[in-house]
C-alpha positions as CSV (number, residue, x, y, z in Angstrom):
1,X,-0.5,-18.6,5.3
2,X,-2.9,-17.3,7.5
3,X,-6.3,-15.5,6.3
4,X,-4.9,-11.9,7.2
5,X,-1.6,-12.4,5.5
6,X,-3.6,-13.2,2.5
7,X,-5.2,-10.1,2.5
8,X,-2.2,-8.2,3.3
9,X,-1.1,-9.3,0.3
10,X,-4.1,-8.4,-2.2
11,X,-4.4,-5.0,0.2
12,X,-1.3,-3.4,-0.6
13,X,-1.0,-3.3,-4.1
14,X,-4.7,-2.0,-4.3
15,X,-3.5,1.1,-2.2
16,X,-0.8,1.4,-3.9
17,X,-2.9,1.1,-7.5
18,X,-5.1,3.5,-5.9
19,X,-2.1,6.0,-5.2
20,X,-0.5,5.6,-8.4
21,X,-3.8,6.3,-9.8
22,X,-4.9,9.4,-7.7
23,X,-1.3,11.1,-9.0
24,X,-1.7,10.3,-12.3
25,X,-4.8,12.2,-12.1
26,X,-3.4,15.2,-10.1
27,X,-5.2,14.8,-7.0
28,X,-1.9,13.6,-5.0
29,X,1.5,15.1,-5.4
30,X,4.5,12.9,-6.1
31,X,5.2,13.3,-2.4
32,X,2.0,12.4,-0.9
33,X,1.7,9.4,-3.8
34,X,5.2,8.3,-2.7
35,X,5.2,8.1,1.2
36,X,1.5,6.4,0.8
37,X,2.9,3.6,-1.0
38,X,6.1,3.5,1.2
39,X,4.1,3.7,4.8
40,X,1.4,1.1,2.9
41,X,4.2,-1.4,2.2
42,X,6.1,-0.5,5.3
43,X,3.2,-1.0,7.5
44,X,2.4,-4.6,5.4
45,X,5.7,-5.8,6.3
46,X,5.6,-5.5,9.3
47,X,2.2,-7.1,10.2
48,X,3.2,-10.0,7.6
49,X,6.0,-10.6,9.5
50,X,4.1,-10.8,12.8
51,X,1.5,-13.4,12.1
């Protein structure tokens, strides 16, 4: 595993934390919260995959 798969992988679940979080405290809306963990994870896929 190469040094930017690695932090792929402790990136993503801090944005998605960090969307999580901003919902829960009303600054994102359930939509906004929901495609930024979706593109986040999308987008980490896909440069995972290509390293």
């Amino acid at each position: 595993m190469s040094d930017a798969q690695a932090g792929l992988l402790v990136a993503t679940p801090v944005i998605v934390a960090f969307a999580i979080a901003l919902h829960r405290m009303g600054v994102l809306q359930r939509y906004s919260a929901v495609a930024a963990v979706l593109f986040s994870v999308a987008i980490a896929t896909v440069l995972f995959l290509q390293q």
